[in-house]
C-alpha positions as semicolon CSV with decimal commas, in nm:
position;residue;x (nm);y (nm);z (nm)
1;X;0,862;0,096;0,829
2;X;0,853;-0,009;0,479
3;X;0,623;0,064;0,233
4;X;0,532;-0,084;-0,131
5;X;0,441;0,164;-0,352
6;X;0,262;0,148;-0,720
7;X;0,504;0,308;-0,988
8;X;0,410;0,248;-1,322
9;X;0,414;-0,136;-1,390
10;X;0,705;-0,202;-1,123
11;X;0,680;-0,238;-0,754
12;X;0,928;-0,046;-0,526
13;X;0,945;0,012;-0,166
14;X;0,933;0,274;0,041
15;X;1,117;0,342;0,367
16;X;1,060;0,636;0,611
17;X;1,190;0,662;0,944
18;X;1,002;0,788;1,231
19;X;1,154;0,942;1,480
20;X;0,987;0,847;1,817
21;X;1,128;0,785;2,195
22;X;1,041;0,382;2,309
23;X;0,718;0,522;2,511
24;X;0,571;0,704;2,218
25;X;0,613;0,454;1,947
26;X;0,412;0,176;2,143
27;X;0,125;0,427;2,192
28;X;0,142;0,570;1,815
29;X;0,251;0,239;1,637
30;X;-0,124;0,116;1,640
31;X;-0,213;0,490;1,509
32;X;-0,023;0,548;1,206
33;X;-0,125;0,577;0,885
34;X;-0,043;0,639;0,546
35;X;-0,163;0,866;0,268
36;X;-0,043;0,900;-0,102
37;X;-0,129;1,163;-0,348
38;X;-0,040;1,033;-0,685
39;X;-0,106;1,060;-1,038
40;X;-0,303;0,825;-1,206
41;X;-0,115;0,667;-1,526
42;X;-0,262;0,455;-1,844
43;X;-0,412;0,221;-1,875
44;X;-0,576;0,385;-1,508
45;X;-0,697;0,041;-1,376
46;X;-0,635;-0,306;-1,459
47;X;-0,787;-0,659;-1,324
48;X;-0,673;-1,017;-1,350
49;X;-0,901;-1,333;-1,289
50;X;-0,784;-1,667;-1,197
51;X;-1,010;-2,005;-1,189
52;X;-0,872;-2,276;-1,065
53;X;-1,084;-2,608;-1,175
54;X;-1,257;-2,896;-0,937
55;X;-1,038;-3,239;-0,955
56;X;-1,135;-3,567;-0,792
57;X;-0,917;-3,527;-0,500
58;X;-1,015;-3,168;-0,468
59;X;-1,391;-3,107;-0,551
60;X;-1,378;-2,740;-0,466
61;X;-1,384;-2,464;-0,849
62;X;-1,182;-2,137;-0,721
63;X;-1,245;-1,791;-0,847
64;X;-1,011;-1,480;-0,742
65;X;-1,063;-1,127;-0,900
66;X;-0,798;-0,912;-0,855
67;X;-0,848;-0,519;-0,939
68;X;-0,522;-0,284;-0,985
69;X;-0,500;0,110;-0,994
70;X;-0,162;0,238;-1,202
71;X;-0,032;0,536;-1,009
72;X;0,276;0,727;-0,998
73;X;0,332;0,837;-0,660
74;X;0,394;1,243;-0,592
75;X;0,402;1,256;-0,189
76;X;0,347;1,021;0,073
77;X;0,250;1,146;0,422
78;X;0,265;0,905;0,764
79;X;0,052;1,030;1,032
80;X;-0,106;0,978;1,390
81;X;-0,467;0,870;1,305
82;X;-0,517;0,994;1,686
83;X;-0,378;1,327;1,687
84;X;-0,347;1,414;1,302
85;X;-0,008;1,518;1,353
86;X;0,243;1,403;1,068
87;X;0,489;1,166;1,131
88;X;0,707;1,187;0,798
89;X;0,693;1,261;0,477
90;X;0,863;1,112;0,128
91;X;0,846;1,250;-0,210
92;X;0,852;1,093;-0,558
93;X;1,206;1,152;-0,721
């Protein structure tokens, strides 16, 4: 399973494995989830805004918002949404 995670202004990627027989991987794969506790980091949140104009051959103005939280990552836990038990775990370096 891989992972990106939010480290300062970089992306990096995560990978855990979890340790499950063929039978109990198909029931939990639909089941896990992830949580992060991290530290938030300046600036704390960010956005970026993008317009894209009409033309003749494309009549259509675009607008996307995109809205960014800067984190450093402390632990990351994997768990069974189903049973709450904990998959893995992965700490910051």
């Amino acid at each position: 399973m891989r992972c990106p995670v939010l480290a300062g202004s970089t992306t990096e990627a995560l990978a855990v494995r979890i340790p499950l027989g063929r039978d109990e991987a198909l029931v939990v794969k639909k089941q896990v989830r992830g949580l992060i506790a991290c530290r938030l980091i300046p600036p704390f949140v960010s956005e970026r805004r993008i317009s894209g104009q009409a033309t003749i051959t494309s009549p259509t103005e675009s607008h996307y918002m995109e809205y960014y939280v800067h984190i450093s990552p402390l632990k990351v836990w994997f768990f069974d949404s189903g049973s709450g038990r904990i998959l893995a775990r992965a700490f910051s370096r």
